[in-house]
C-alpha positions as CSV (number, residue, x, y, z in Angstrom):
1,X,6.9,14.9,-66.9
2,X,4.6,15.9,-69.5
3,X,1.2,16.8,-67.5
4,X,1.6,20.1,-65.1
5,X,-1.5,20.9,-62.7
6,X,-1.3,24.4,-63.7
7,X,-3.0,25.2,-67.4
8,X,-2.3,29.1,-69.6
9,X,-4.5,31.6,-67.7
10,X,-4.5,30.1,-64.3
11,X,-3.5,32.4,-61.0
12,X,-0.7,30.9,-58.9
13,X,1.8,31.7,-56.3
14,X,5.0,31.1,-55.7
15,X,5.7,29.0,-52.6
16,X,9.4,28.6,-52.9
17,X,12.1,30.4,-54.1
18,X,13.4,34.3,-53.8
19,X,9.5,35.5,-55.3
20,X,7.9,33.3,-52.5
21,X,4.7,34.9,-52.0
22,X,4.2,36.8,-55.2
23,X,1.0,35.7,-57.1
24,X,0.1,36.1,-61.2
25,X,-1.1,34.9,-64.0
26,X,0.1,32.1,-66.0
27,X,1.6,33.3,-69.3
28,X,3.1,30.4,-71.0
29,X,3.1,26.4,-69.8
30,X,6.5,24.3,-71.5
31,X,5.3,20.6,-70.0
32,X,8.5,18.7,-71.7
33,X,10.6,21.1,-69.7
34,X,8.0,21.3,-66.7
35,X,8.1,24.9,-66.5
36,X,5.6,27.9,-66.5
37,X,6.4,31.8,-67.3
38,X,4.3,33.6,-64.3
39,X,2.9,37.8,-64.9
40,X,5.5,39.9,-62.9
41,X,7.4,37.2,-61.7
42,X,10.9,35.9,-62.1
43,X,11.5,39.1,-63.9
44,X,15.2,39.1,-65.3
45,X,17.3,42.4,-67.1
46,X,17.9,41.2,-70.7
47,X,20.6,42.8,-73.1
48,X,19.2,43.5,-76.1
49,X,21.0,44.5,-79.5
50,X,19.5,46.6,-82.2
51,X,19.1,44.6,-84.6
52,X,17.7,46.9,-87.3
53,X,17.7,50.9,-88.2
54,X,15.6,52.9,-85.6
55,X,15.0,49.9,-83.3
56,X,15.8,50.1,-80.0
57,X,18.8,48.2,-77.7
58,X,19.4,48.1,-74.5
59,X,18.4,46.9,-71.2
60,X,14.7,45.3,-71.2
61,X,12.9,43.7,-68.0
62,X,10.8,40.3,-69.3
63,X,9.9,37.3,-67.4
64,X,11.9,34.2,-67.2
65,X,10.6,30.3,-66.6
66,X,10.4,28.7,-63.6
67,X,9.7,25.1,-62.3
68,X,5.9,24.6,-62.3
69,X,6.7,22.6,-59.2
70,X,7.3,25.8,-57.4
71,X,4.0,27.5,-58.3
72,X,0.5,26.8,-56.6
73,X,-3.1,26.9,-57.8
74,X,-5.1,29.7,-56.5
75,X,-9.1,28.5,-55.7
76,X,-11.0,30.7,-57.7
77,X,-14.3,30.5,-54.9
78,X,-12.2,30.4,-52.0
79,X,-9.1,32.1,-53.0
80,X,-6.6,30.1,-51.2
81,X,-3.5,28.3,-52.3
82,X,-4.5,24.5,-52.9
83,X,-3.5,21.4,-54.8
84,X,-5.3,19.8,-57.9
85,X,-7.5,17.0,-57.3
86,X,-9.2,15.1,-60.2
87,X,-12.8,14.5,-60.2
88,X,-15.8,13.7,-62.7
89,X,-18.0,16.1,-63.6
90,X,-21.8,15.3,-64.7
91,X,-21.1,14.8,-68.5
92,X,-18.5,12.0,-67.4
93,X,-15.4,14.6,-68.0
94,X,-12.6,14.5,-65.9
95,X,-11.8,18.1,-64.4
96,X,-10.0,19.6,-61.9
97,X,-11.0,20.6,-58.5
98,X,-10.1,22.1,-55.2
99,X,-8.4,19.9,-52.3
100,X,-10.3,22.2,-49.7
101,X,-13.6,23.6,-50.9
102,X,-14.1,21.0,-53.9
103,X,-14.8,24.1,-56.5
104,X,-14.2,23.3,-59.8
105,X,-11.4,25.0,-62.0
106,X,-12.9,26.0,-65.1
């Protein structure tokens, strides 16, 4: 599975899981693992050691991977959750667009 419908930058939510519902940004795409880091999702407590004088351990919130397959596309004109199509824009270049209002993604 190397080609994921979502791309860095895109706004998804979360259809499945225990953060069904929650909606951010796309941070960070891993297509040989098929998984995407979402803003404010998925947000685990890490342990961190000091590792040098003055810097700072502890306990520190950061966002962990999840499946792209769990994340939707959000239509930028309509602003609903929809699936990828593909479609041919005027200069011959495939791109994607919106299964219900036909808007492309940029």
């Amino acid at each position: 599975m190397n080609n994921l419908h979502v791309k860095t930058g895109d706004e998804v939510i979360v259809i499945n899981g225990k953060n069904r519902g929650k909606r951010g940004k796309v941070m960070q795409v891993s297509p040989k693992e098929g998984k995407v880091i979402v803003e404010g999702v998925n947000v685990v407590t890490k342990h961190v050691k000091p590792r040098q004088m003055g810097e700072p351990g502890g306990l520190i919130k950061a966002e962990s991977a999840l499946y792209a397959d769990k994340v939707q596309l959000i239509c930028p004109k309509c602003g609903k959750p929809t699936r990828v199509g593909h479609a041919l824009d005027k200069n011959g270049k495939k791109v994607r667009v919106c299964k219900k209002c036909n808007a492309q993604f940029e």
